[in-house]
N, CA, C and O of each residue as an XYZ file, in Angstrom:
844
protein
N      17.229     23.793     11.960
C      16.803     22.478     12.449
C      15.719     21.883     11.559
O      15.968     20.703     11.313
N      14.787     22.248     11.095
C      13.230     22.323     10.140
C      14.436     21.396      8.891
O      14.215     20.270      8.444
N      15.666     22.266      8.563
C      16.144     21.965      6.721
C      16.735     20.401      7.359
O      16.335     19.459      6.676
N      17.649     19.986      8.598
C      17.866     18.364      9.162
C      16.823     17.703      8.960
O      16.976     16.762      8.181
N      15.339     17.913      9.570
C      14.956     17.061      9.712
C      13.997     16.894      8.141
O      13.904     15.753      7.690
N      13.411     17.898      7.474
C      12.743     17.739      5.845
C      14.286     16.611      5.281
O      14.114     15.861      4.319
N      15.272     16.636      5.794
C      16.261     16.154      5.254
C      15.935     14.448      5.463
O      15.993     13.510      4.668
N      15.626     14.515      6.696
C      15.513     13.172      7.405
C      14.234     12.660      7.086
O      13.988     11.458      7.191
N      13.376     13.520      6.688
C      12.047     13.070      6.261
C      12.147     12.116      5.196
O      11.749     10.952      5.238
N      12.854     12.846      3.992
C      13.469     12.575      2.757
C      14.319     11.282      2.816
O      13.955     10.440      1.996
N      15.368     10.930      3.595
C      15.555      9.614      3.762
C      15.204      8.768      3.987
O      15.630      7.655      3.677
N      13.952      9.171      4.847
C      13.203      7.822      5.705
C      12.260      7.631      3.862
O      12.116      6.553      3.286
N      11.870      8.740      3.434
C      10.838      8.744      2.493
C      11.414      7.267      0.964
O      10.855      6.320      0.411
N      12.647      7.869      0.910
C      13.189      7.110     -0.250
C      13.318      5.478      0.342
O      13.056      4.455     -0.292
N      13.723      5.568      1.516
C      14.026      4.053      1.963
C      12.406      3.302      1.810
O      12.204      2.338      1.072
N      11.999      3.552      2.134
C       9.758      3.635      1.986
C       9.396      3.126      0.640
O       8.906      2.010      0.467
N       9.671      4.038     -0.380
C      10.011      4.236     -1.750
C      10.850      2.685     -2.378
O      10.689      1.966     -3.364
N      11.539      2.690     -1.503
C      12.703      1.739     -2.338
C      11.760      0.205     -2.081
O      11.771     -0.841     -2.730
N      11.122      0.534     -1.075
C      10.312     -0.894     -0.713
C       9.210     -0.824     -1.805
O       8.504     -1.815     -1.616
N       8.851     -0.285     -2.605
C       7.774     -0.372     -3.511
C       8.702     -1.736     -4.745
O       8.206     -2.717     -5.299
N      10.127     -1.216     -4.784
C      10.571     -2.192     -5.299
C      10.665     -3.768     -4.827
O      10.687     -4.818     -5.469
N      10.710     -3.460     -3.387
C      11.258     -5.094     -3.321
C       9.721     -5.600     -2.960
O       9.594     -6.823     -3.005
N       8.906     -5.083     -2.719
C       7.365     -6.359     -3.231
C       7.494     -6.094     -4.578
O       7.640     -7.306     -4.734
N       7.561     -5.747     -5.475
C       7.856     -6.184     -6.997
C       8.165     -6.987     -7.399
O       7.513     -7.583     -8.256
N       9.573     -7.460     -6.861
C      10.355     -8.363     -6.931
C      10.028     -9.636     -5.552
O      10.570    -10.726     -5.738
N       9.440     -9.525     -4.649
C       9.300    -10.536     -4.128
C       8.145    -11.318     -4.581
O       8.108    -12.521     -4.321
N       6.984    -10.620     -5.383
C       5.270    -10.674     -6.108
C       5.898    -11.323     -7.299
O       5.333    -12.319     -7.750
N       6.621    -11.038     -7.676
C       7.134    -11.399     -9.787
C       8.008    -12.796     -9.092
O       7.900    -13.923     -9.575
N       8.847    -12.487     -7.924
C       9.649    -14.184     -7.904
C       9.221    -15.501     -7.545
O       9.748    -16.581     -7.816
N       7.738    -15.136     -6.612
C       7.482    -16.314     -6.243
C       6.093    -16.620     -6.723
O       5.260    -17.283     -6.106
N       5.949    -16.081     -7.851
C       4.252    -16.527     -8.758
C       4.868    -17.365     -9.900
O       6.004    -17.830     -9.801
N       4.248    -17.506    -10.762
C       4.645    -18.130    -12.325
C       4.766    -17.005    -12.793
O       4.363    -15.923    -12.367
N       5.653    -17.415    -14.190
C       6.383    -16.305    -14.881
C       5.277    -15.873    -15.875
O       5.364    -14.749    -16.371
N       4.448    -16.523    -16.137
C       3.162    -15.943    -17.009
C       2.964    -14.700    -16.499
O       2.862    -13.725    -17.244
N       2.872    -14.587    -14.876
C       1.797    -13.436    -14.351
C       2.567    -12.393    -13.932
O       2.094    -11.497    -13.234
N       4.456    -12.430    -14.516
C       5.320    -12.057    -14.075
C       5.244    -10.299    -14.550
O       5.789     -9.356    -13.976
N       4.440    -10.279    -15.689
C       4.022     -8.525    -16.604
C       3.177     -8.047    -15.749
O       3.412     -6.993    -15.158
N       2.008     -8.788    -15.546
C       1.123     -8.417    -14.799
C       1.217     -8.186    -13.017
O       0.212     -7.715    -12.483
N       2.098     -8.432    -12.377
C       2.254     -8.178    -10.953
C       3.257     -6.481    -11.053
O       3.142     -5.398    -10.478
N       4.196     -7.034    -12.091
C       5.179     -5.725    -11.846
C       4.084     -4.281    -12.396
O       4.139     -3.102    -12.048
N       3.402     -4.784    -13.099
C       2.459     -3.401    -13.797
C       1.657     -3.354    -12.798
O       1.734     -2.223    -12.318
N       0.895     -4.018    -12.210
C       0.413     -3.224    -10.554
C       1.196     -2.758     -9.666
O       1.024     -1.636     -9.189
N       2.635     -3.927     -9.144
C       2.998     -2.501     -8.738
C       3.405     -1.229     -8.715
O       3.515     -0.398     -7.814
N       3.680     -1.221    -10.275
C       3.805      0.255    -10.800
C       2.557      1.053    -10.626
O       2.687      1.979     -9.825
N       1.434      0.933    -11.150
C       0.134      1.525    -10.798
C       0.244      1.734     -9.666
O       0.674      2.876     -9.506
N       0.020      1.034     -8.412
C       0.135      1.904     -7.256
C       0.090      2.883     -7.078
O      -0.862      3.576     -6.719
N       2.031      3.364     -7.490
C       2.641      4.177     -7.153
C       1.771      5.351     -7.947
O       1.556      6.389     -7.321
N       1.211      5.212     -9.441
C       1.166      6.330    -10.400
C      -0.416      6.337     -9.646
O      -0.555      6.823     -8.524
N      -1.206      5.929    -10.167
C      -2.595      6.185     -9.350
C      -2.336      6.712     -7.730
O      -2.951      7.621     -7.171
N      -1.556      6.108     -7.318
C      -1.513      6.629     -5.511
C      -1.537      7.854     -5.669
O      -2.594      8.485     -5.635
N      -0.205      8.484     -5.901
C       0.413      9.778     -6.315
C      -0.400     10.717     -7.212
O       0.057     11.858     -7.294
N      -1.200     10.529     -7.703
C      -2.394     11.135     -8.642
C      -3.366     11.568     -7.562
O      -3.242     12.718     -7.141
N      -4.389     10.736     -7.023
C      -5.396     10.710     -5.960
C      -5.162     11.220     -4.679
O      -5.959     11.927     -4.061
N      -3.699     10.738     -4.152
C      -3.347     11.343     -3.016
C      -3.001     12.893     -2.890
O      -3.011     13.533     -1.839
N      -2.728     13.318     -4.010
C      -2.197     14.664     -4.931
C      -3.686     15.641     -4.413
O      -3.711     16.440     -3.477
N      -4.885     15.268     -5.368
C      -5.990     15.707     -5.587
C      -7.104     15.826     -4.152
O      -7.950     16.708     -4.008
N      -6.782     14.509     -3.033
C      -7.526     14.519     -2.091
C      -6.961     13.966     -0.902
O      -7.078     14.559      0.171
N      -6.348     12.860     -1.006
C      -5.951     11.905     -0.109
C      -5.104     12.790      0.870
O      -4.852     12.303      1.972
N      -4.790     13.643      0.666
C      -3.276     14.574      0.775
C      -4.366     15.148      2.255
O      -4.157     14.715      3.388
N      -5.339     16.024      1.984
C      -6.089     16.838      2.273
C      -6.862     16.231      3.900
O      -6.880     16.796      4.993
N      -7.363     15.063      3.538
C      -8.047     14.148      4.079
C      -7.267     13.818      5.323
O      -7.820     13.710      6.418
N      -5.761     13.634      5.107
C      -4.791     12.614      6.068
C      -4.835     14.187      7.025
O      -5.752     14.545      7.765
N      -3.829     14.773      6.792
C      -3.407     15.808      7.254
C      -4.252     17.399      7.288
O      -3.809     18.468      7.706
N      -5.482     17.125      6.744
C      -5.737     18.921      6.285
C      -6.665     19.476      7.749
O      -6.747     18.588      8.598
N      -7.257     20.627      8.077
C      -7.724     21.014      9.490
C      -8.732     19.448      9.867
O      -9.413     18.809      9.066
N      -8.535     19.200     11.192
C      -9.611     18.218     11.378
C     -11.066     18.565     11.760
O     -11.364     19.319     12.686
N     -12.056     17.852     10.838
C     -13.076     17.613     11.148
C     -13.802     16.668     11.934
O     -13.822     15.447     11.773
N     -14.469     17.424     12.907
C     -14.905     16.383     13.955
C     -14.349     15.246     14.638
O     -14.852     14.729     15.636
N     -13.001     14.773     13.907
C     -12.258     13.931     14.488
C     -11.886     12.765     13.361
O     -10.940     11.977     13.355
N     -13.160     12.971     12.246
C     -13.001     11.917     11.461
C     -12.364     11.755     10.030
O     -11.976     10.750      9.435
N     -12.390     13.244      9.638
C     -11.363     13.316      8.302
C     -10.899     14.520      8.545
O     -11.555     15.259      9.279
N      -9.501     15.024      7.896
C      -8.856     16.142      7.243
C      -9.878     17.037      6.317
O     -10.700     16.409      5.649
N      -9.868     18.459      6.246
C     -10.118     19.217      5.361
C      -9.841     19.010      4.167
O      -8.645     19.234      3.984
N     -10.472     18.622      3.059
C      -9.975     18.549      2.070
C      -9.094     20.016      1.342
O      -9.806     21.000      1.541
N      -7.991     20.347      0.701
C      -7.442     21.677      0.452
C      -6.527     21.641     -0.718
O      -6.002     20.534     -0.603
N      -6.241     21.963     -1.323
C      -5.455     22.419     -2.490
C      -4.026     23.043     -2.315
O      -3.213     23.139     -3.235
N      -3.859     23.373     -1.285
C      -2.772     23.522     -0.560
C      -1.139     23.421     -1.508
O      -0.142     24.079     -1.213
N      -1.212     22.691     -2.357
C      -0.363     21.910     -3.154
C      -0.075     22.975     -4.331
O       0.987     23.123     -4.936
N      -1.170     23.613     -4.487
C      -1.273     24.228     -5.730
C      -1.249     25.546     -5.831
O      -0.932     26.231     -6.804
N      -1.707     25.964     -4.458
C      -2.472     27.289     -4.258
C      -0.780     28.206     -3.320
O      -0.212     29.271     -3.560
N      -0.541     27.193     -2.352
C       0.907     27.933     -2.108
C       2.252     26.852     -1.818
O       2.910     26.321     -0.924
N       2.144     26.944     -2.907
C       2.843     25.919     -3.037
C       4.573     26.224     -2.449
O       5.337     25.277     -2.268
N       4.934     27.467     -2.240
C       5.969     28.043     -1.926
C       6.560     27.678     -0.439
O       7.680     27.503      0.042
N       4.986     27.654      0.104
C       5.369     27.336      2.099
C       4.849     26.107      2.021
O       4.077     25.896      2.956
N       4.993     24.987      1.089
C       3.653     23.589      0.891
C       5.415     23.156      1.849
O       6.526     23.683      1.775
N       4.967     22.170      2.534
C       5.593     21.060      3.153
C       5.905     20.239      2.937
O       5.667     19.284      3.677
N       6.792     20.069      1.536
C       7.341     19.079      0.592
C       7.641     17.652      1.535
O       6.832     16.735      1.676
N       8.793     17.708      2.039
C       9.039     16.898      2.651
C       7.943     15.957      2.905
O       7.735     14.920      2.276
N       7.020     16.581      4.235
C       5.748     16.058      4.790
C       5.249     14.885      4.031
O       5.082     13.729      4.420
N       5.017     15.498      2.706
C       3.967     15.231      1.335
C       4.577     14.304      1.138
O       3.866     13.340      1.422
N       5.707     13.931      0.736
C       6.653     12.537      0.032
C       6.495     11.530      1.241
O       5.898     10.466      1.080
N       7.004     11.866      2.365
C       6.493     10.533      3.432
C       5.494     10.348      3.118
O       5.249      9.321      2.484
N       4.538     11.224      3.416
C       2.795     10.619      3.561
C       2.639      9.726      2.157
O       2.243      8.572      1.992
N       3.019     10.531      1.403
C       3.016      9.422     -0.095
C       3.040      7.861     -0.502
O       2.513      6.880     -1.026
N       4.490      8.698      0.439
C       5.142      6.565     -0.222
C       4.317      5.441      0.759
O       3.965      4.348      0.316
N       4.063      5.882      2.172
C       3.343      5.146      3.180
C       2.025      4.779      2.475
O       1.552      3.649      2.602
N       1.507      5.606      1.829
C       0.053      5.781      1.144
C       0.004      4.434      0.241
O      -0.753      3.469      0.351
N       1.212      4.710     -0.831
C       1.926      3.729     -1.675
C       1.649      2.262     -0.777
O       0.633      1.602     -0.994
N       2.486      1.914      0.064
C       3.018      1.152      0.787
C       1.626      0.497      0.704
O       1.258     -0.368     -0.091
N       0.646      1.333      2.092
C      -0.255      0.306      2.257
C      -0.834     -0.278      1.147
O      -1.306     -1.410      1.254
N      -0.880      0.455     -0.146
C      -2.454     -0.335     -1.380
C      -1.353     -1.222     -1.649
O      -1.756     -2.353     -1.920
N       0.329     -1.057     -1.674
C       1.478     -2.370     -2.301
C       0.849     -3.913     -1.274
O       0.680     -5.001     -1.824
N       0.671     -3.759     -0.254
C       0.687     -5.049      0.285
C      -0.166     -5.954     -0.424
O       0.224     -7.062     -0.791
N      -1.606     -5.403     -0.678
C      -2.504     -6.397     -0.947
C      -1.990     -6.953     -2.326
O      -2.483     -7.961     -2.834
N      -1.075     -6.310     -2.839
C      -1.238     -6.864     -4.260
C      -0.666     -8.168     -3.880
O      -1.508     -9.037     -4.107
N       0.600     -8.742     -3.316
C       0.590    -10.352     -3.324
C      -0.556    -11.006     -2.759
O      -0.990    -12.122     -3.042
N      -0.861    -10.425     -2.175
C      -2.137    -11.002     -1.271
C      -3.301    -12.144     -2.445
O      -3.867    -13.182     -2.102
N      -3.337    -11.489     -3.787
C      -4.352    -11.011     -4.573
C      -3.491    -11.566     -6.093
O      -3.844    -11.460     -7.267
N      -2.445    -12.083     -5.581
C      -1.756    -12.653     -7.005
C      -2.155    -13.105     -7.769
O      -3.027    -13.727     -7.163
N      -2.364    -13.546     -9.439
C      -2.088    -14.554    -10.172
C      -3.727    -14.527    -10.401
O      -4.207    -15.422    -11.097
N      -4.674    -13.430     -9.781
C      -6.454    -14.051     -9.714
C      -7.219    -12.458     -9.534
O      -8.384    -12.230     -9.207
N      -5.896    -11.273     -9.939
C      -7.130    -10.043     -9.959
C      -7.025     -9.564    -11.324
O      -5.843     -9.533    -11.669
N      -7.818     -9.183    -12.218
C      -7.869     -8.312    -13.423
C      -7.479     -7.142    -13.077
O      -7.823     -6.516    -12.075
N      -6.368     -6.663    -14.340
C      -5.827     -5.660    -14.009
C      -6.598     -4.128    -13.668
O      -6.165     -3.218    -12.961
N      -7.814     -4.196    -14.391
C      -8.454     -3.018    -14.095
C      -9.174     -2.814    -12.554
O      -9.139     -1.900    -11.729
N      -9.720     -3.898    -12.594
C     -10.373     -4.134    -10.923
C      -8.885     -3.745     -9.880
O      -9.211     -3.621     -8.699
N      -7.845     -3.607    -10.056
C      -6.944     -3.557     -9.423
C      -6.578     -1.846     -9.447
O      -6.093     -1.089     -8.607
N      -6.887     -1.730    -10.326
C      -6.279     -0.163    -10.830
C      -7.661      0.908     -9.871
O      -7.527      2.006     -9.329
N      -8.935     -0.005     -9.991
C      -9.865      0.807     -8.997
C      -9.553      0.274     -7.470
O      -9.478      1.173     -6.632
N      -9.426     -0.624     -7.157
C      -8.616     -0.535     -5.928
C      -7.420      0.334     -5.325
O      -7.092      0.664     -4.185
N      -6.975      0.531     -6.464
C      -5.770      0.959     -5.462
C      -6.151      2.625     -5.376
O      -5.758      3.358     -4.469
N      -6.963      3.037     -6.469
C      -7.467      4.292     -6.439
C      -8.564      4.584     -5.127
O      -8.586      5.781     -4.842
N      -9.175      4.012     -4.555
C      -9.770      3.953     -3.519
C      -9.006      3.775     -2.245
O      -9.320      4.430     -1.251
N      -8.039      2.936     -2.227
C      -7.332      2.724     -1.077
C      -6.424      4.030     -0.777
O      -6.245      4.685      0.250
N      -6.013      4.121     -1.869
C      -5.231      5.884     -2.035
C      -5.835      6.933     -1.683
O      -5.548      7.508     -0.633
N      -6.582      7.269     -2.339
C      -7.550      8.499     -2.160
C      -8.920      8.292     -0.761
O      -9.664      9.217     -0.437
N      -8.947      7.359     -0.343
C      -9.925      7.170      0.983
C      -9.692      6.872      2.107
O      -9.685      7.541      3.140
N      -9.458      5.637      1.867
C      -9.342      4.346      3.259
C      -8.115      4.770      3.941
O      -8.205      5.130      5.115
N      -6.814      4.771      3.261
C      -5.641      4.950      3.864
C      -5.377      6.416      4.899
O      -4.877      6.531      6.018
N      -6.171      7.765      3.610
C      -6.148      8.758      4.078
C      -7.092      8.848      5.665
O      -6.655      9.311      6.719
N      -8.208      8.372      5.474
C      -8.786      8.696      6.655
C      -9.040      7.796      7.891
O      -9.871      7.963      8.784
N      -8.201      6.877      7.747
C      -8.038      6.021      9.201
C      -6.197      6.249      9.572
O      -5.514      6.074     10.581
N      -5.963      6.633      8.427
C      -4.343      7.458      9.464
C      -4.428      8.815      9.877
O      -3.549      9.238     10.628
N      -5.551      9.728      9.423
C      -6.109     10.483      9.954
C      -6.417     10.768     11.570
O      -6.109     11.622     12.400
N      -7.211      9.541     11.521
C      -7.612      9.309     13.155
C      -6.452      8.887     14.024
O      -6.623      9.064     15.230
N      -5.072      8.256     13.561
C      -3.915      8.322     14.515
C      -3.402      9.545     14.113
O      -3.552     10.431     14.955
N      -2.757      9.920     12.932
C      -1.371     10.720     12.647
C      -1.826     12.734     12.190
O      -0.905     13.551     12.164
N      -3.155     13.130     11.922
C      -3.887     13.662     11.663
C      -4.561     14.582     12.738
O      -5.054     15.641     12.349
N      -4.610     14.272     13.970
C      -5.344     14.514     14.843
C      -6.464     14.329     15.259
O      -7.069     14.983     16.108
N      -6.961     12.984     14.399
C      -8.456     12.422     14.353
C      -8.866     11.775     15.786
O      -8.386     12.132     16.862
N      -9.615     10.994     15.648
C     -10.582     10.611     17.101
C      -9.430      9.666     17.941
O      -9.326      9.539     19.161
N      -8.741      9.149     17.043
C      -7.658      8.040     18.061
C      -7.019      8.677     18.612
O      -6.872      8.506     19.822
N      -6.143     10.049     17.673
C      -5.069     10.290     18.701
C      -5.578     11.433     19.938
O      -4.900     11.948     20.827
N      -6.597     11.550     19.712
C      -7.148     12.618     20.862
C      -7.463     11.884     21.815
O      -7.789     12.476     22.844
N      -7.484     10.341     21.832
C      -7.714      9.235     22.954
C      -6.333      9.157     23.340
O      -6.116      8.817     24.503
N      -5.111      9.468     22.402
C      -3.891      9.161     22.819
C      -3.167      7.783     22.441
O      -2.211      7.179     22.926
N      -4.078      7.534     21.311
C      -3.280      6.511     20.622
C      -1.831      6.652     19.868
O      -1.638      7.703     19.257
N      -1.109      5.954     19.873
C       0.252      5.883     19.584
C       0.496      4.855     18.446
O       0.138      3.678     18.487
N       1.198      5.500     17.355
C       1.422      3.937     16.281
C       2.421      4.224     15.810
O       2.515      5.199     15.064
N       3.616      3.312     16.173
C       4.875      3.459     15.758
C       5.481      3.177     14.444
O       5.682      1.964     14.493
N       5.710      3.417     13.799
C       6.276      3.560     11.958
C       4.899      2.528     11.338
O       5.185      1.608     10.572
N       3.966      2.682     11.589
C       2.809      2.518     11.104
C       1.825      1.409     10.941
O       0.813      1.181     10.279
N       3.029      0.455     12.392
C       1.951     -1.310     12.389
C       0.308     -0.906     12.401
O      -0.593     -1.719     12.198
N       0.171      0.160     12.610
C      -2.081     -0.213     12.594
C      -1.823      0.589     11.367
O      -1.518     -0.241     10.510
N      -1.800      1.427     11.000
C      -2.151      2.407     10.072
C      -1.919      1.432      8.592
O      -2.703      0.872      7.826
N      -0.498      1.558      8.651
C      -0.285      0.631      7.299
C      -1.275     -0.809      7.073
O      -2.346     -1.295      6.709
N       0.552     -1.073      7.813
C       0.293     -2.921      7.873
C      -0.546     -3.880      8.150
O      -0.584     -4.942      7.529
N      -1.488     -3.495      9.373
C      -2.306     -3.533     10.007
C      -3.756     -3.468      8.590
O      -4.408     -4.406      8.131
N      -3.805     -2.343      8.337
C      -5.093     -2.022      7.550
C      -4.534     -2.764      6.025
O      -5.087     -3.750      5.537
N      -3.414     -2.113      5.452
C      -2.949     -3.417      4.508
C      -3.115     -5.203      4.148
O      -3.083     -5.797      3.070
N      -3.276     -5.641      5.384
C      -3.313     -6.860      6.053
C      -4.605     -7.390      6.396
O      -4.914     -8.569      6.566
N      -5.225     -6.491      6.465
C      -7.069     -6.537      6.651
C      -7.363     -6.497      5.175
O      -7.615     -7.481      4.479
N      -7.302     -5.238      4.778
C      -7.786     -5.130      3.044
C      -7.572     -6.785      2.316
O      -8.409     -7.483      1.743
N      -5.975     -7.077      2.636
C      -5.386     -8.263      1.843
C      -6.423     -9.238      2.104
O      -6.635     -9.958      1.128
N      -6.917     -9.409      2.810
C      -7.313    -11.040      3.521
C      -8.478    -10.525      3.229
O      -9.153    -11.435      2.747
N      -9.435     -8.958      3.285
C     -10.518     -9.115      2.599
C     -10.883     -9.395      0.381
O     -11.730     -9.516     -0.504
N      -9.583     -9.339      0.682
C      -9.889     -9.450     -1.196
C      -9.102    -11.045     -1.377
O      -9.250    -11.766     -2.363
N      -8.469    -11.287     -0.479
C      -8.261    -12.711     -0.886
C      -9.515    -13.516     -0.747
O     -10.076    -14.119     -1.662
N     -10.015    -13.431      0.935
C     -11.054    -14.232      0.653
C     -12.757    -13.867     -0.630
O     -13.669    -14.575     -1.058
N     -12.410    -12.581     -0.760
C     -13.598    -12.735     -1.713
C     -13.272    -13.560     -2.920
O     -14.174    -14.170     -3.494
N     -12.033    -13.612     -3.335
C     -11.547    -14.009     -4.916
C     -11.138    -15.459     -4.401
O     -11.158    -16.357     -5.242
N     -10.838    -15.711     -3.342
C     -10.850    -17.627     -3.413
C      -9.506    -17.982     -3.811
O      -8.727    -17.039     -3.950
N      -9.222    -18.752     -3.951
C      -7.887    -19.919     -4.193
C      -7.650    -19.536     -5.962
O      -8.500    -18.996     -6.670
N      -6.205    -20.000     -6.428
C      -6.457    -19.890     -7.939
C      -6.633    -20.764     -8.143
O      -6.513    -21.704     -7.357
N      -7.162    -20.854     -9.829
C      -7.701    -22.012    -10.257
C      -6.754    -23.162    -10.383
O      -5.553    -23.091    -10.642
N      -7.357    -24.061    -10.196
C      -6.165    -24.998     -9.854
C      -5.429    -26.138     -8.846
O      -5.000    -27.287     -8.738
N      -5.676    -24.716     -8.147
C      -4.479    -25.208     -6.534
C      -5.026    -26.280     -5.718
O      -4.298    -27.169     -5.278
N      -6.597    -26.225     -5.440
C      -7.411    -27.621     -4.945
C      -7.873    -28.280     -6.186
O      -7.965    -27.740     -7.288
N      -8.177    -29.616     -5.862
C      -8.459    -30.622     -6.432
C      -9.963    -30.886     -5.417
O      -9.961    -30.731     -4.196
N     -11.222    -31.320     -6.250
C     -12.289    -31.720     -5.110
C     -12.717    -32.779     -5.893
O     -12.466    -32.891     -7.093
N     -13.577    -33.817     -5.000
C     -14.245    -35.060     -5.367
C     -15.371    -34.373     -5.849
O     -15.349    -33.161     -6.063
N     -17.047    -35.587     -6.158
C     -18.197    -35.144     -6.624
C     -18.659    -34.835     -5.358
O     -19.847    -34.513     -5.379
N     -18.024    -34.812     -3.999
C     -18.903    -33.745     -2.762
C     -18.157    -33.035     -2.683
O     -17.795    -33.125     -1.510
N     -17.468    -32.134     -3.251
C     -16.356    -31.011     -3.157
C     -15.661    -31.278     -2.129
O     -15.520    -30.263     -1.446
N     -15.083    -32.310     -1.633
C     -13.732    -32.671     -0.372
C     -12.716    -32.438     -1.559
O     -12.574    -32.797     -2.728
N     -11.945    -31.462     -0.409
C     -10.574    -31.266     -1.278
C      -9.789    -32.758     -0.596
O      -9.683    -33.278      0.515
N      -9.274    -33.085     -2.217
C      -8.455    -34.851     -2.360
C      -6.879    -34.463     -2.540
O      -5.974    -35.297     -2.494
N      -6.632    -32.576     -2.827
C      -5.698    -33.063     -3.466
C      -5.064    -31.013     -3.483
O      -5.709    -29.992     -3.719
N      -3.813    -31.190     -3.171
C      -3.493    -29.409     -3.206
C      -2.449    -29.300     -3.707
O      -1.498    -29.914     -3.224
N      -2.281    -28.467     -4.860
C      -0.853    -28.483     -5.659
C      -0.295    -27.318     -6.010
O      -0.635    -26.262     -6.542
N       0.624    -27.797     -5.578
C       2.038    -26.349     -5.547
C       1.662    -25.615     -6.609
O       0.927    -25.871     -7.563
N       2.357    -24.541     -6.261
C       2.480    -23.129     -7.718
C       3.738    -22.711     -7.147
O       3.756    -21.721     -6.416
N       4.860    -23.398     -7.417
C       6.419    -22.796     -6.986
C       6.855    -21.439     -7.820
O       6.756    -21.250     -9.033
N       7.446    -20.413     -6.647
C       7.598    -19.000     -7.981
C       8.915    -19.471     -9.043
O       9.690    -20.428     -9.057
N       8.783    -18.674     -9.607
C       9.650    -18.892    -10.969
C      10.838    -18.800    -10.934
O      11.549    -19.555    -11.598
N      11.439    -17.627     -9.963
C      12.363    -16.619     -9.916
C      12.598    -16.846     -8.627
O      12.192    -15.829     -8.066
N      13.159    -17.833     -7.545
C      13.764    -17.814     -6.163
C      14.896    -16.477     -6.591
O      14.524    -15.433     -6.053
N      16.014    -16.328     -7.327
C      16.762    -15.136     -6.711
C      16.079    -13.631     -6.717
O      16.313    -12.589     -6.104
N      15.151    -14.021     -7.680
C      14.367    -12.501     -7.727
C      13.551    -12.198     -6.432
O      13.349    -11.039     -6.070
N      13.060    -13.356     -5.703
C      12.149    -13.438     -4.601
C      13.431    -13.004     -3.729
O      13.438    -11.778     -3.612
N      14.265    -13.475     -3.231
C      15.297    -13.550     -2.341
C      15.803    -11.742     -2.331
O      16.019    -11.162     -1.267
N      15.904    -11.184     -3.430
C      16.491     -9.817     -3.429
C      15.683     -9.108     -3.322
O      16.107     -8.039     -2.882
N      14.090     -9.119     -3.596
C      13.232     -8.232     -2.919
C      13.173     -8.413     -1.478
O      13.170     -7.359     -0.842
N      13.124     -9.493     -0.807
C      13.194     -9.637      0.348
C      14.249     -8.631      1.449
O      13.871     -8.157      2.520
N      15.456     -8.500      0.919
C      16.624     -8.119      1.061
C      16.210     -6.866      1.026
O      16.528     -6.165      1.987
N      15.466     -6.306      0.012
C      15.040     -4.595     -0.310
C      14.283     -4.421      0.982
O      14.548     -3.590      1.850
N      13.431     -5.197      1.001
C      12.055     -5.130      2.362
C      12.906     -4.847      3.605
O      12.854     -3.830      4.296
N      13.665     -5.868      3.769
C      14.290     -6.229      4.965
C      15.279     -4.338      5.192
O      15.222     -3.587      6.165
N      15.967     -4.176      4.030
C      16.564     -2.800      4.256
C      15.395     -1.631      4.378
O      15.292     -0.965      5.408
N      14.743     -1.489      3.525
C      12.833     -0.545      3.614
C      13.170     -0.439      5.148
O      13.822      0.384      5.791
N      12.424     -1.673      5.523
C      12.046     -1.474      6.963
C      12.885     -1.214      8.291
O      12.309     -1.084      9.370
């Protein structure tokens, strides 16, 4: 029964996975084609920084013995026995890990430097993600209240969706998009149509299957 469901883990994991593609393609179709290198190379980073950090700690943090309620044991687990390691487990927790730092990147289009992005997502990977899904999925302080989160609206999307809207509003509008008088009244707001409607349209389609 254990080899069905690592099986089923593994499907749900790749379908997860496959959604890293379609914000790629929904981020690259509906920006300008200038910024079209630069969106797909974050969301590649993600994945390679996620998978690095989450590897080294994040891993440890989500899932490892709980402390006090508020983080995982950090453990090596990965390395040390790797024979009884819980493969399966590890690839879900991964791509979800993935998932959440993927959202903010449209969030954050066309107006983050690529490096400031590359330390984001290394933080969101290796910290934030690990230790507030901790407290639901982990055995941390929520779920010992008996909190419940179904394929991951608070954990992810939820905290994805917070992060987003905190880095949008620090970074502001792109340049451009308002128009202001000499008392800064916006006179005037202008489109940035994406480049690529079928490219937008078939990530969508990926998302829509992901989820």
């Amino acid at each position: 029964m254990s080899e069905v469901f690592s099986v089923w883990f593994l499907i749900g994991a790749a379908l997860v996975f496959w959604m890293q593609a379609g914000f790629a393609m929904v981020e690259a179709g509906f920006t300008r084609a200038k910024n079209t290198g630069n969106i797909l190379m974050k969301n590649l980073m993600d994945f390679c920084i996620g998978t690095v950090v989450f590897i080294l700690i994040g891993f440890g943090l989500l899932l490892g013995e709980d402390l006090m309620g508020f983080i995982g044991k950090p453990g090596f687990d990965i390395f040390t026995t790797y024979e009884n390691f819980d493969w399966s487990n590890f690839v879900f927790n991964l791509v979800f890990c993935a998932t959440t730092a993927t959202i903010v990147s449209g969030a954050m289009a066309e107006r983050t430097k690529f490096l400031s992005y590359c330390v984001y997502s290394a933080v969101i990977s290796a910290l934030i993600y690990p230790i507030e899904a901790h407290w639901i999925w982990g055995g941390g302080w929520l779920s010992q209240m008996g909190f419940h989160d179904f394929a991951g609206s608070c954990a992810i999307h939820m905290v994805g969706g917070i992060s987003a809207l905190i880095g949008a509003k620090m970074l502001g509008a792109r340049i451009g998009k308002f128009e202001k008088d000499k008392d800064g009244k916006i006179v005037k707001v202008n489109a940035f149509p994406g480049h690529n409607l079928p490219l937008g349209c078939l990530g969508c389609f990926i998302l829509w299957l992901g989820w």
